[in-house]
PDB file with SEQRES, HELIX, SHEET and CRYST1 records, atoms N, CA, C and O in Angstrom:
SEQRES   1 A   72  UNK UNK UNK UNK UNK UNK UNK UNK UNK UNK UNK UNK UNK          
SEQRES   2 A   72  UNK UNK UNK UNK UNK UNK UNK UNK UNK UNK UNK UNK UNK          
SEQRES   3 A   72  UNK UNK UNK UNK UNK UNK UNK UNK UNK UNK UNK UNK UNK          
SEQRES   4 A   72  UNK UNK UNK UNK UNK UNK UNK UNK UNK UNK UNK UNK UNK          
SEQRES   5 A   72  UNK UNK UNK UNK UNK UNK UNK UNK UNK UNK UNK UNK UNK          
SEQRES   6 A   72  UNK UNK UNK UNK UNK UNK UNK                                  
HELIX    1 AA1 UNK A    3  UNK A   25  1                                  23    
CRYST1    1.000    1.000    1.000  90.00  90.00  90.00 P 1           1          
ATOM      1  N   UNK A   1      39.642 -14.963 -69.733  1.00  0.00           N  
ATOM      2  CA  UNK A   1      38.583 -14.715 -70.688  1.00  0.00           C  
ATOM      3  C   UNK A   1      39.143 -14.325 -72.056  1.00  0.00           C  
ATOM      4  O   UNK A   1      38.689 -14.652 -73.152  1.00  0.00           O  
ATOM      5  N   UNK A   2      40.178 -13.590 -71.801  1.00  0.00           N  
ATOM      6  CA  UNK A   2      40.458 -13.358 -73.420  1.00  0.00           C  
ATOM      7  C   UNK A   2      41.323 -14.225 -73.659  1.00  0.00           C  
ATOM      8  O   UNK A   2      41.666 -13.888 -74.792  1.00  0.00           O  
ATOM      9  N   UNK A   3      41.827 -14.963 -73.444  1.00  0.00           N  
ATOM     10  CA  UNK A   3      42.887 -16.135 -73.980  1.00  0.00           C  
ATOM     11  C   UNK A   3      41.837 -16.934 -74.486  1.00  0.00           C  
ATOM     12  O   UNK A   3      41.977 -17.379 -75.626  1.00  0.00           O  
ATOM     13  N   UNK A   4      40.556 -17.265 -73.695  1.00  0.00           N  
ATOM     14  CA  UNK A   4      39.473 -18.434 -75.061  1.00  0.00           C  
ATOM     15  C   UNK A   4      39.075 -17.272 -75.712  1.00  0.00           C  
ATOM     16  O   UNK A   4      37.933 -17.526 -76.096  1.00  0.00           O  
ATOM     17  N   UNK A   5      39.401 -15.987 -76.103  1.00  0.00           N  
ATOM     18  CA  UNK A   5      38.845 -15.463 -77.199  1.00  0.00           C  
ATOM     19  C   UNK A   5      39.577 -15.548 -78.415  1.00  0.00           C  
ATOM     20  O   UNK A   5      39.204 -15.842 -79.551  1.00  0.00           O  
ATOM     21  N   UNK A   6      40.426 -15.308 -78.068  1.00  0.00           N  
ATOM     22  CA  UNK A   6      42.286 -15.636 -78.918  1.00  0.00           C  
ATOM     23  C   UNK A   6      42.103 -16.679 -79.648  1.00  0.00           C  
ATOM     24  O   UNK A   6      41.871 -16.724 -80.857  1.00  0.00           O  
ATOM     25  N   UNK A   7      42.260 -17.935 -78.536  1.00  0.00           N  
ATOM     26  CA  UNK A   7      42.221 -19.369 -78.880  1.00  0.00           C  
ATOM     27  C   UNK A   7      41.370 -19.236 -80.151  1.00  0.00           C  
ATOM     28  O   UNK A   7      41.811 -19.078 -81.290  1.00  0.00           O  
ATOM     29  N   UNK A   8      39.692 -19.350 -79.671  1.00  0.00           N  
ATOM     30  CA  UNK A   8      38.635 -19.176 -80.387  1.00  0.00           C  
ATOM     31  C   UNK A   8      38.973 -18.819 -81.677  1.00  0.00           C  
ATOM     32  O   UNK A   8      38.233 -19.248 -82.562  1.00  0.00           O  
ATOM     33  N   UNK A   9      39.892 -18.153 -81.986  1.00  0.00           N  
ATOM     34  CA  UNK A   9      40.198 -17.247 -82.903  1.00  0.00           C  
ATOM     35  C   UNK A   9      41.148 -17.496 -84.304  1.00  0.00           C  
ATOM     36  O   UNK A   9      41.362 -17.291 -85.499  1.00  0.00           O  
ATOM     37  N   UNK A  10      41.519 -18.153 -82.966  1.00  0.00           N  
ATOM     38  CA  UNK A  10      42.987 -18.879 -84.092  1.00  0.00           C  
ATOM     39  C   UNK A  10      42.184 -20.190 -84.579  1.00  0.00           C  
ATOM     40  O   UNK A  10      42.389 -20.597 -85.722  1.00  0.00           O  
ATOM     41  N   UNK A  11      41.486 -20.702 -83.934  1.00  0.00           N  
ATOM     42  CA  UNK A  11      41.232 -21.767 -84.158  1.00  0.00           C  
ATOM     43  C   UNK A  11      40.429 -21.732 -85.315  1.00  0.00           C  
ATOM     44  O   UNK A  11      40.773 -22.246 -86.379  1.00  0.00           O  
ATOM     45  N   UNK A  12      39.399 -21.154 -85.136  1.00  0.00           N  
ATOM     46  CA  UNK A  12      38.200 -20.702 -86.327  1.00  0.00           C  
ATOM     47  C   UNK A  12      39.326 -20.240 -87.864  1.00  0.00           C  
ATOM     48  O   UNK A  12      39.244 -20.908 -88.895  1.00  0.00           O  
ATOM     49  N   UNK A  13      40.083 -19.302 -87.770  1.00  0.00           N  
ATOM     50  CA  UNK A  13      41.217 -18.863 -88.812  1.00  0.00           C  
ATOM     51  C   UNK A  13      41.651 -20.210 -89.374  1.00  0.00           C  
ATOM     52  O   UNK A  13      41.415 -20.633 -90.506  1.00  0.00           O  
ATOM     53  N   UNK A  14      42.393 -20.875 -88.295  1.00  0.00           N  
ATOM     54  CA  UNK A  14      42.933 -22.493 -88.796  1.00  0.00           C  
ATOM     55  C   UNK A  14      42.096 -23.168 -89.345  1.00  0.00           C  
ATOM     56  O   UNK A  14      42.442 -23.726 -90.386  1.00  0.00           O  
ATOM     57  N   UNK A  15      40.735 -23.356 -88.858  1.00  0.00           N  
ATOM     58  CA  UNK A  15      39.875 -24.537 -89.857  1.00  0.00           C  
ATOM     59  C   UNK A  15      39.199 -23.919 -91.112  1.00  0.00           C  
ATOM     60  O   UNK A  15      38.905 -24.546 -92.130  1.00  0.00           O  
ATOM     61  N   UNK A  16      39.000 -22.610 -90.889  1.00  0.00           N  
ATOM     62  CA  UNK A  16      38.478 -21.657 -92.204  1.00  0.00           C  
ATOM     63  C   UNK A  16      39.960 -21.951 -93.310  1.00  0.00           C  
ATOM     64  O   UNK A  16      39.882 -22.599 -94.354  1.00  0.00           O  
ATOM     65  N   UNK A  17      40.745 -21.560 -92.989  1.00  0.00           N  
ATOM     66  CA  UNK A  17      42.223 -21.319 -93.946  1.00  0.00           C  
ATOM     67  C   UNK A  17      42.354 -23.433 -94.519  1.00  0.00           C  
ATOM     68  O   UNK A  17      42.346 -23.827 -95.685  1.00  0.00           O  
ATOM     69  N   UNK A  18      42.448 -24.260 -93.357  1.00  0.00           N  
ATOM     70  CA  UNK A  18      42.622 -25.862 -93.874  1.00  0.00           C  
ATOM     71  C   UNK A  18      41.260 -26.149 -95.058  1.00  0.00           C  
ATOM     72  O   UNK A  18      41.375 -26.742 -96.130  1.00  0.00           O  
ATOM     73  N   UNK A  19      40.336 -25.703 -94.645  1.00  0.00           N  
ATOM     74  CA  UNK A  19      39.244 -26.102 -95.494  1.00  0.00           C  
ATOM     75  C   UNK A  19      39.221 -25.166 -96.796  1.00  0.00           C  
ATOM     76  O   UNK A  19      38.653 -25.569 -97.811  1.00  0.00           O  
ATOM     77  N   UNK A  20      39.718 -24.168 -96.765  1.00  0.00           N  
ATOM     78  CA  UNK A  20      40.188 -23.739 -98.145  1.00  0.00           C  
ATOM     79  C   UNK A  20      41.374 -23.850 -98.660  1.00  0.00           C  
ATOM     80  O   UNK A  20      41.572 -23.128 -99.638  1.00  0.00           O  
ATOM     81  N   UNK A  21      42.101 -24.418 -98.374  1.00  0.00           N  
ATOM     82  CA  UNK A  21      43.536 -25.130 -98.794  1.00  0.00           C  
ATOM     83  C   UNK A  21      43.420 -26.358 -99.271  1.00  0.00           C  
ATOM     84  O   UNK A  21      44.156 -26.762-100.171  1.00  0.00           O  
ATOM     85  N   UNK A  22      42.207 -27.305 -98.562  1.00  0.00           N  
ATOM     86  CA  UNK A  22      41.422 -28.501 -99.153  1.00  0.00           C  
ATOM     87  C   UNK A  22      40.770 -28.193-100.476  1.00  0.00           C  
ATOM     88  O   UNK A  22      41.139 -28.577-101.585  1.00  0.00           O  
ATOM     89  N   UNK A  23      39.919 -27.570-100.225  1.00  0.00           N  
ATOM     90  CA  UNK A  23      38.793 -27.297-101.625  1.00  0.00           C  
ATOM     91  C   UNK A  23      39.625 -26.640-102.500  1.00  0.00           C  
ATOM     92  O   UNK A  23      39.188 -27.115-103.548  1.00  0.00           O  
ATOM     93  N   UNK A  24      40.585 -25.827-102.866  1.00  0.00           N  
ATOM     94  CA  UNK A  24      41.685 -25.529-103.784  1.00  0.00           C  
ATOM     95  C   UNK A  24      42.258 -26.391-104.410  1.00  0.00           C  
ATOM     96  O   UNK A  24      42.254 -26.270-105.635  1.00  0.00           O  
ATOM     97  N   UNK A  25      42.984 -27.618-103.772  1.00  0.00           N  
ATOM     98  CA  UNK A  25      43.772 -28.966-104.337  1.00  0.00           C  
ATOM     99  C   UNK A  25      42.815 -29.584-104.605  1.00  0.00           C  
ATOM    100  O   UNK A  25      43.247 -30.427-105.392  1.00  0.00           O  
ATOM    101  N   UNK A  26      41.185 -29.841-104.418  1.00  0.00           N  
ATOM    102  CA  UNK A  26      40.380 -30.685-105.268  1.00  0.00           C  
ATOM    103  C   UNK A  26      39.527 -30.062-106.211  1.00  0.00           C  
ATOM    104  O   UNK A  26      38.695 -30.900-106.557  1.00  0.00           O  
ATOM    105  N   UNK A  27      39.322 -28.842-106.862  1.00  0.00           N  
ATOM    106  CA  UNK A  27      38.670 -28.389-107.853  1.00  0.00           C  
ATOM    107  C   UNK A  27      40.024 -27.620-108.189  1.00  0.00           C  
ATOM    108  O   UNK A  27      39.914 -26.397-108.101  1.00  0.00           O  
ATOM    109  N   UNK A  28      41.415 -28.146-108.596  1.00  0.00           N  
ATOM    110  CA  UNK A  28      42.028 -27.458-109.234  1.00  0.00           C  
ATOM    111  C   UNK A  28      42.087 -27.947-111.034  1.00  0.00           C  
ATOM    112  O   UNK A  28      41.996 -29.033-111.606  1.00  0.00           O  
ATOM    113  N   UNK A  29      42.295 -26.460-111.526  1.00  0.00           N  
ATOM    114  CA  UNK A  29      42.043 -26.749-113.063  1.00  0.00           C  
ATOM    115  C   UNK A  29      43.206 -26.605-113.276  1.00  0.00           C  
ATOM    116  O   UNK A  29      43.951 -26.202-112.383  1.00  0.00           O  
ATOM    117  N   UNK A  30      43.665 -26.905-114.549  1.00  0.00           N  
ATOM    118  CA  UNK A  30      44.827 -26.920-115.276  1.00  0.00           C  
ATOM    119  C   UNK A  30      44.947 -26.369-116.544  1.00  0.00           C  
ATOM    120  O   UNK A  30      44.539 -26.988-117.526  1.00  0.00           O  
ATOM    121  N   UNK A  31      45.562 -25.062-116.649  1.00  0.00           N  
ATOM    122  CA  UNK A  31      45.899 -24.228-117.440  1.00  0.00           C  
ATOM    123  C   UNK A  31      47.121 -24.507-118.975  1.00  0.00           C  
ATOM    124  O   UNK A  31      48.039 -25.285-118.714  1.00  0.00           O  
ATOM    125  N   UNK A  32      47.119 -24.089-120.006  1.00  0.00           N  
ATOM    126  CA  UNK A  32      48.479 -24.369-121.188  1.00  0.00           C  
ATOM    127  C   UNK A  32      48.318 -22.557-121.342  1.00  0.00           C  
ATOM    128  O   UNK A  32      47.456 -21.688-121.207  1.00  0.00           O  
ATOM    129  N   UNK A  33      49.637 -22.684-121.679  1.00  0.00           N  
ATOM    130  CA  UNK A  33      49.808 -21.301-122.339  1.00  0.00           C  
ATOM    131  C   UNK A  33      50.307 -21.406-124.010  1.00  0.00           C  
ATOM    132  O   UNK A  33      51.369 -21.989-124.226  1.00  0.00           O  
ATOM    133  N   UNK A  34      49.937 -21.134-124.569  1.00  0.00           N  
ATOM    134  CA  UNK A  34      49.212 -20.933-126.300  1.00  0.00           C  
ATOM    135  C   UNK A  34      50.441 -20.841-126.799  1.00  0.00           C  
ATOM    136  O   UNK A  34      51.215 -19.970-126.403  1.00  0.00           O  
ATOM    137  N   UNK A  35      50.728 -21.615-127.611  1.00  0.00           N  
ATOM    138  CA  UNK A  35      52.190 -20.666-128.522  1.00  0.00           C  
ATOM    139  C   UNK A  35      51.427 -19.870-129.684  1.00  0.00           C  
ATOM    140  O   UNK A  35      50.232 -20.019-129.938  1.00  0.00           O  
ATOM    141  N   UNK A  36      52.351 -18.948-130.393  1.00  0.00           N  
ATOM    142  CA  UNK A  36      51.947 -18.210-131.578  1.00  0.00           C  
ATOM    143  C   UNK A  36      51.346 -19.120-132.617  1.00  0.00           C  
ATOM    144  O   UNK A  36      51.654 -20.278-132.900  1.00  0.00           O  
ATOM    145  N   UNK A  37      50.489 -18.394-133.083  1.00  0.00           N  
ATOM    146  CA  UNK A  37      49.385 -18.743-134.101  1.00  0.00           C  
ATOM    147  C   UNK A  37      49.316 -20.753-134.111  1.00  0.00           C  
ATOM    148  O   UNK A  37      49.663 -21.574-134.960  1.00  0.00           O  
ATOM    149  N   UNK A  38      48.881 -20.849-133.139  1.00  0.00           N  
ATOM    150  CA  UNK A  38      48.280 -22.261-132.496  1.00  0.00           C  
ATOM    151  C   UNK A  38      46.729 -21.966-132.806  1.00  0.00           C  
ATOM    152  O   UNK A  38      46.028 -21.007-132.484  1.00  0.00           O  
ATOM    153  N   UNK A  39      46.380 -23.372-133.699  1.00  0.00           N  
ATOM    154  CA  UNK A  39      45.254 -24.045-134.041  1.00  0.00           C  
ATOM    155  C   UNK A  39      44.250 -24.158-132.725  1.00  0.00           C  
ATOM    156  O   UNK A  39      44.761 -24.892-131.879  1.00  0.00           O  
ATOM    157  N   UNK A  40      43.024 -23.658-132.342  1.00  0.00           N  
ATOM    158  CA  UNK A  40      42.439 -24.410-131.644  1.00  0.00           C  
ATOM    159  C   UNK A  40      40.763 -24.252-131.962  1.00  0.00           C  
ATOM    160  O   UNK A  40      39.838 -23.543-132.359  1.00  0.00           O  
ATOM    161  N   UNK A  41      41.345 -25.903-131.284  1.00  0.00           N  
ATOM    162  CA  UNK A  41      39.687 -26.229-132.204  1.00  0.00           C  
ATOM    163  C   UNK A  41      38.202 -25.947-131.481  1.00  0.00           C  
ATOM    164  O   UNK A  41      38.185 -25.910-130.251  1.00  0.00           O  
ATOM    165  N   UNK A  42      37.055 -25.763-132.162  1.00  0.00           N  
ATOM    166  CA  UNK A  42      35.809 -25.573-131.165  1.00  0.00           C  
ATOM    167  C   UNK A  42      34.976 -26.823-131.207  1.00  0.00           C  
ATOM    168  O   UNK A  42      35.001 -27.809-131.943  1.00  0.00           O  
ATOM    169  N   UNK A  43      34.362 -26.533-130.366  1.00  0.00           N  
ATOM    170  CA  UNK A  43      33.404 -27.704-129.194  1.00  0.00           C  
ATOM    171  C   UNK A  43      32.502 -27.427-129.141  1.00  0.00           C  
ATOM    172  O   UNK A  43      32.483 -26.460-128.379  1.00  0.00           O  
ATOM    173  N   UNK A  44      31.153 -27.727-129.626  1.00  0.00           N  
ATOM    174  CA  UNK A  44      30.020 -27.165-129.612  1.00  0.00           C  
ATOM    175  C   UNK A  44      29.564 -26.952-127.681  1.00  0.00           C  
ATOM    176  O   UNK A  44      30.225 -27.650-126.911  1.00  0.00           O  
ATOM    177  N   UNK A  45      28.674 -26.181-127.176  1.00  0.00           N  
ATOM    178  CA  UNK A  45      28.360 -25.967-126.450  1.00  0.00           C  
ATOM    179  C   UNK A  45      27.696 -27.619-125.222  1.00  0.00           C  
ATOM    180  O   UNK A  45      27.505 -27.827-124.024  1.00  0.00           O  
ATOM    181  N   UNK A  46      27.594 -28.306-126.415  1.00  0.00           N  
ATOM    182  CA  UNK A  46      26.378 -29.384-125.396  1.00  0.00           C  
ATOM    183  C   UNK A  46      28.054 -30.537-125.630  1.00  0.00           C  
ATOM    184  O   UNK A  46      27.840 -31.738-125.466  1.00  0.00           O  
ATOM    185  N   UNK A  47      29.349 -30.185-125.934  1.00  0.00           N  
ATOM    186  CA  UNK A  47      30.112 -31.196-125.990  1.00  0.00           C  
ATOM    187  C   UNK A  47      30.558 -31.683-124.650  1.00  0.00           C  
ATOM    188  O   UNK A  47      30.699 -30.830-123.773  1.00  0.00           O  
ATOM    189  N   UNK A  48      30.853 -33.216-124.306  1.00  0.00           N  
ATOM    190  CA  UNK A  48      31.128 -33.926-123.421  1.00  0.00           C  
ATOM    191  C   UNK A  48      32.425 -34.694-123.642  1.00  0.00           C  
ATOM    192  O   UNK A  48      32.701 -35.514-124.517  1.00  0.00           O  
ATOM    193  N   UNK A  49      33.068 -34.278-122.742  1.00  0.00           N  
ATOM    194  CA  UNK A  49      34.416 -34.991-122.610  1.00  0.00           C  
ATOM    195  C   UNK A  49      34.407 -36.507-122.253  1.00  0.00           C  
ATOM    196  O   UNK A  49      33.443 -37.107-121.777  1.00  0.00           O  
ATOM    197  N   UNK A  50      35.848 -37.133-122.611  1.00  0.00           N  
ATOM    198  CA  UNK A  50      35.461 -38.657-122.381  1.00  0.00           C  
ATOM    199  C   UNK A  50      36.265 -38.854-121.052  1.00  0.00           C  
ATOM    200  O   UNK A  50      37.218 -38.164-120.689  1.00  0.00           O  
ATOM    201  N   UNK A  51      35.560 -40.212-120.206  1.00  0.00           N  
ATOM    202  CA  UNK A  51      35.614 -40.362-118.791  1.00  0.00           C  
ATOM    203  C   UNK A  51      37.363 -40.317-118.952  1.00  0.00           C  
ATOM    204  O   UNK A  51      38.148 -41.009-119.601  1.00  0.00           O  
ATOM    205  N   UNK A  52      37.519 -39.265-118.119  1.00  0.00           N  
ATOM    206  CA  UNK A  52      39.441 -39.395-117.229  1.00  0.00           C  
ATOM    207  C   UNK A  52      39.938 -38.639-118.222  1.00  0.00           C  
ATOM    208  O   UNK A  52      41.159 -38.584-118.077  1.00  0.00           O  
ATOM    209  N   UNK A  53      39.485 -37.861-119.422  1.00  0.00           N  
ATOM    210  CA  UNK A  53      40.175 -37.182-120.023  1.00  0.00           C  
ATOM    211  C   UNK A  53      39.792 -35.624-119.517  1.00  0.00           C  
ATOM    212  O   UNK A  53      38.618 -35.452-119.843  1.00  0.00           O  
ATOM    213  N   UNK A  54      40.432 -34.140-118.695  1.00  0.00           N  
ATOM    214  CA  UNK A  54      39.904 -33.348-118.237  1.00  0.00           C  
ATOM    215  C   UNK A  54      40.577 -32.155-119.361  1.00  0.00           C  
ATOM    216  O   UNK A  54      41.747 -32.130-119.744  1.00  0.00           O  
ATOM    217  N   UNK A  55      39.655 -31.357-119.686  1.00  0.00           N  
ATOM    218  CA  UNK A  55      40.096 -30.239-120.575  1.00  0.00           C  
ATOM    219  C   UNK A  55      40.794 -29.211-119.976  1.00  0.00           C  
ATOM    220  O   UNK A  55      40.559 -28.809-118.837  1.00  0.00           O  
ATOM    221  N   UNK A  56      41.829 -28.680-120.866  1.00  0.00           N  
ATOM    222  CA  UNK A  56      42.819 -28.142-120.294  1.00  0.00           C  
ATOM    223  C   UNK A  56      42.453 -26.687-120.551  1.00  0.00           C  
ATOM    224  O   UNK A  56      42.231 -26.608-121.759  1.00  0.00           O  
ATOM    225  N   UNK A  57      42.236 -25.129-119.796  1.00  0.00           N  
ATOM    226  CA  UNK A  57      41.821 -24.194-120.182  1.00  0.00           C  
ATOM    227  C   UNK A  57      42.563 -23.502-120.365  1.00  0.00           C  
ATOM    228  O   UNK A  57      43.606 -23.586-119.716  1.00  0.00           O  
ATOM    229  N   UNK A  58      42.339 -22.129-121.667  1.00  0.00           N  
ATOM    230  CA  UNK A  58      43.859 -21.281-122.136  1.00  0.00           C  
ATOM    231  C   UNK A  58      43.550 -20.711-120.793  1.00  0.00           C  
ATOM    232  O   UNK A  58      42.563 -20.839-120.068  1.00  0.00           O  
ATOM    233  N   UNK A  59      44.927 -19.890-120.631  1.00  0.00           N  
ATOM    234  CA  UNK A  59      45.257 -18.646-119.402  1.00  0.00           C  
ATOM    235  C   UNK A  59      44.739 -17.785-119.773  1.00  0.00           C  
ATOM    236  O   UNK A  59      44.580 -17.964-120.980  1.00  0.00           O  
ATOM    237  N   UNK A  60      44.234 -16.647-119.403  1.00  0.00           N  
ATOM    238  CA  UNK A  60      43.928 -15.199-119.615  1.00  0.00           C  
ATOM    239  C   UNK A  60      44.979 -14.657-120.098  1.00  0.00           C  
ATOM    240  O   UNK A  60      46.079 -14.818-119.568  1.00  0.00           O  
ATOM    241  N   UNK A  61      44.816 -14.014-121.059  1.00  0.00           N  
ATOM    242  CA  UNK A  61      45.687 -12.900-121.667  1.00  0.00           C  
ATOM    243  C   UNK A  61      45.848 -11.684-120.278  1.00  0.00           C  
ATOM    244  O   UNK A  61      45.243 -11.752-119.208  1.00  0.00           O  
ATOM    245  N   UNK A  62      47.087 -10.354-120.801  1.00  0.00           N  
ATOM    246  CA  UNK A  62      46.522  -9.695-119.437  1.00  0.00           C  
ATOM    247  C   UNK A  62      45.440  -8.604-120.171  1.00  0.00           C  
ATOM    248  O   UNK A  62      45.370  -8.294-121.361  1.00  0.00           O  
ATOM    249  N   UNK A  63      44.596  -8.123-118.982  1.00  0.00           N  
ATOM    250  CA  UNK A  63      43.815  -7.115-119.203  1.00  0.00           C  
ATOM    251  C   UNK A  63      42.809  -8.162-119.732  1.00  0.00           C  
ATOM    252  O   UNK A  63      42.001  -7.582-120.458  1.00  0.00           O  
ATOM    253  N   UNK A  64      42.535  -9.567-119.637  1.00  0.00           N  
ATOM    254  CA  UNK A  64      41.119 -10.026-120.453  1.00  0.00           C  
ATOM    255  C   UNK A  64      40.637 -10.568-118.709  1.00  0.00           C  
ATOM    256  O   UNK A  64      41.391 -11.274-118.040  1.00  0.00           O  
ATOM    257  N   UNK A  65      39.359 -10.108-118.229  1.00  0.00           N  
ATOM    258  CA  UNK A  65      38.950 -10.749-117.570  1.00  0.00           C  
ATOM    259  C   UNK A  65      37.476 -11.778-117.694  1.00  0.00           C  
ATOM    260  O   UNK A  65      36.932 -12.185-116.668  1.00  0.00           O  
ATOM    261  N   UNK A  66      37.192 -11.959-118.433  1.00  0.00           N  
ATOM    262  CA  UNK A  66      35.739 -12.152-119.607  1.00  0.00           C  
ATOM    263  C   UNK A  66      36.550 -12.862-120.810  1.00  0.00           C  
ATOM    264  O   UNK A  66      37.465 -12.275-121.387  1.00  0.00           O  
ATOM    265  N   UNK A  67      36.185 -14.034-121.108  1.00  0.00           N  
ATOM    266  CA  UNK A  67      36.510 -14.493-122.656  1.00  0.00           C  
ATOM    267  C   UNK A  67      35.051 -15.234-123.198  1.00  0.00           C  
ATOM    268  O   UNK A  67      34.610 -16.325-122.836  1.00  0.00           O  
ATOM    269  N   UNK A  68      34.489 -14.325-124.131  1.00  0.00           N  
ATOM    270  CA  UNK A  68      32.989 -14.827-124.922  1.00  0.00           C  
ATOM    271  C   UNK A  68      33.332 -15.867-126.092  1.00  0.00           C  
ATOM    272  O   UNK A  68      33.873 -15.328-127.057  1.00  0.00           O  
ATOM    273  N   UNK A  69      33.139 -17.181-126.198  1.00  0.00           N  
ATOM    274  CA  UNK A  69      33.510 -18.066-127.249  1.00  0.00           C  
ATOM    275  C   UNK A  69      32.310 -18.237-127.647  1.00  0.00           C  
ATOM    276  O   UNK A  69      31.307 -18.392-126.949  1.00  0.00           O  
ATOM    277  N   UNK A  70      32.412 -18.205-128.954  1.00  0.00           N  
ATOM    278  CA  UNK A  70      30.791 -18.007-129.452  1.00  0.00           C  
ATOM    279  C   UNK A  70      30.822 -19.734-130.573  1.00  0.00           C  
ATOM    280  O   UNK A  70      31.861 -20.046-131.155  1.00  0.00           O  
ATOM    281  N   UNK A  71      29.799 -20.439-130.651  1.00  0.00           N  
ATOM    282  CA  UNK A  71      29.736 -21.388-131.371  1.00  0.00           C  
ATOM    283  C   UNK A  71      29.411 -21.079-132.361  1.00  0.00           C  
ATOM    284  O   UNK A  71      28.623 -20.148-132.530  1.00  0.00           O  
ATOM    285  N   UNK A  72      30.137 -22.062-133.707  1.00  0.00           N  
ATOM    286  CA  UNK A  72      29.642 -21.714-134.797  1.00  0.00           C  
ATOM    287  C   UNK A  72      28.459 -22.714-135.642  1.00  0.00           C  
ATOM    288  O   UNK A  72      27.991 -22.340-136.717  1.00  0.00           O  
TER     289      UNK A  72                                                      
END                                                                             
């Protein structure tokens, strides 16, 4: 009885852990890190990227967990 609880156990862990190891490698984003006093440009809110080109997002500074970009 407790060996199919075990089993049960590992098993559920294994397909929980594969299916988030899946969904990680397909909604992964891609980060640049900024050099000093780098230009960057703004995008109005309703802007649309062109097909196969994917926007690249800055990294967090440390201590920023929140970044408010306000349109002008």
């Amino acid at each position: 009885m407790i060996k199919h609880k075990v089993s049960a156990a590992i098993i559920i862990f294994a397909l929980l852990f594969a299916g988030a190891w899946i969904l990680d490698h397909q909604t992964k984003r891609e980060f640049y890190i900024p050099a000093d006093e780098e230009v960057v440009e703004l995008l109005p809110a309703d802007y649309k990227m062109e097909a196969g080109k994917e926007q690249k997002l800055k990294v967090f500074e440390p201590r920023e967990y929140v970044r408010i970009q306000t349109a002008s």
